[in-house]
C-alpha positions in Angstrom: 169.9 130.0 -41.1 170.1 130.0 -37.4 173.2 133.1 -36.6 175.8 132.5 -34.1 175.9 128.9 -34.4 178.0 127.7 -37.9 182.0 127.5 -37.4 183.8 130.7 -38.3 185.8 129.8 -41.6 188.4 131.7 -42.5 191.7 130.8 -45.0 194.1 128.9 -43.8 197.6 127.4 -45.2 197.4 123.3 -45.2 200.9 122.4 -45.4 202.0 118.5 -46.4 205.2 118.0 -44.7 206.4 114.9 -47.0 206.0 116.1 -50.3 206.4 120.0 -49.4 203.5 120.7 -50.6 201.1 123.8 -49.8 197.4 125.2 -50.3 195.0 127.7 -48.8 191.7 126.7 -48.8 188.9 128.0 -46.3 188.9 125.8 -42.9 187.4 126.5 -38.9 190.9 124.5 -37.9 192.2 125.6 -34.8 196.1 126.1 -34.8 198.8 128.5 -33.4 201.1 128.5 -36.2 200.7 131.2 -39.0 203.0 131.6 -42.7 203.3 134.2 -44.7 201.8 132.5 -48.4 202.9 133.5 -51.9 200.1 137.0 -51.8 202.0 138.6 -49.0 199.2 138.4 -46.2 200.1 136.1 -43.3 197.7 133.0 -42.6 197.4 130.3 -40.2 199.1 127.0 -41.3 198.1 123.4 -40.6 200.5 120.9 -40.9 199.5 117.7 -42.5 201.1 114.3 -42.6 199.6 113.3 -45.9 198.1 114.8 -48.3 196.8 114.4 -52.2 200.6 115.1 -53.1 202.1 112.4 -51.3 199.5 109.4 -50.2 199.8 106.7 -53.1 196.4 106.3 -54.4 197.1 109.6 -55.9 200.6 109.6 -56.7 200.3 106.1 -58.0 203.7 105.4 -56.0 202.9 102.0 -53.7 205.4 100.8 -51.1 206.6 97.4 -51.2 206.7 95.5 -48.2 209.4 92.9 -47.5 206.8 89.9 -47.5 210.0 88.0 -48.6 211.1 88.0 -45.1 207.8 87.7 -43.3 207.4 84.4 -45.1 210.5 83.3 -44.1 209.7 84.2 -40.3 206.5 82.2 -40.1 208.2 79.0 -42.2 211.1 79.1 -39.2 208.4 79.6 -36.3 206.1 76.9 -37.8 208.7 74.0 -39.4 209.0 73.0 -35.9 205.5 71.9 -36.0 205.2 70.5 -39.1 202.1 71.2 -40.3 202.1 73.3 -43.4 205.2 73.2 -43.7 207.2 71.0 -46.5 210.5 69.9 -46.0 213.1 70.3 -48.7 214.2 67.0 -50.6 217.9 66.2 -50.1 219.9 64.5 -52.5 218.5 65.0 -55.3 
């Protein structure tokens, strides 16, 4: 291998904000912020906004979205129109 031009890894602190969740693993990441981990030495930390601890593939936790009141939006912006749209039957 050709020297002087692969990244210099080195470990660094990933930290997942939303599940406070931490790991060192080796990374060429550039950031200013350093934390002292669990061994004592200090190491450069990366903050993440997701991570395998909080994203919902792995967690299995999904979001549910309020598609109730999207499909009520578009039935109000459309009845006007007509089309699609089916009117409720009165009187019965």
């Amino acid at each position: 291998m050709k020297k002087g031009i692969h990244p210099n890894y080195r470990p660094v602190v990933f930290q997942d904000a939303a599940a406070n969740y931490s790991f060192l693993s080796q990374s060429c990441v550039q950031t200013n912020d350093t934390i002292k981990w669990a061994d004592g030495n200090e190491y450069p930390l990366y903050k993440l906004e997701i991570s395998s601890a909080s994203h919902p593939f792995f967690t299995g936790k999904m979001k549910l979205l309020d598609t109730t009141g999207r499909v009520q939006k578009f039935n109000d912006k459309y009845k006007k129109t007509g089309a699609g749209y089916k009117k409720p039957a009165e009187g019965k």
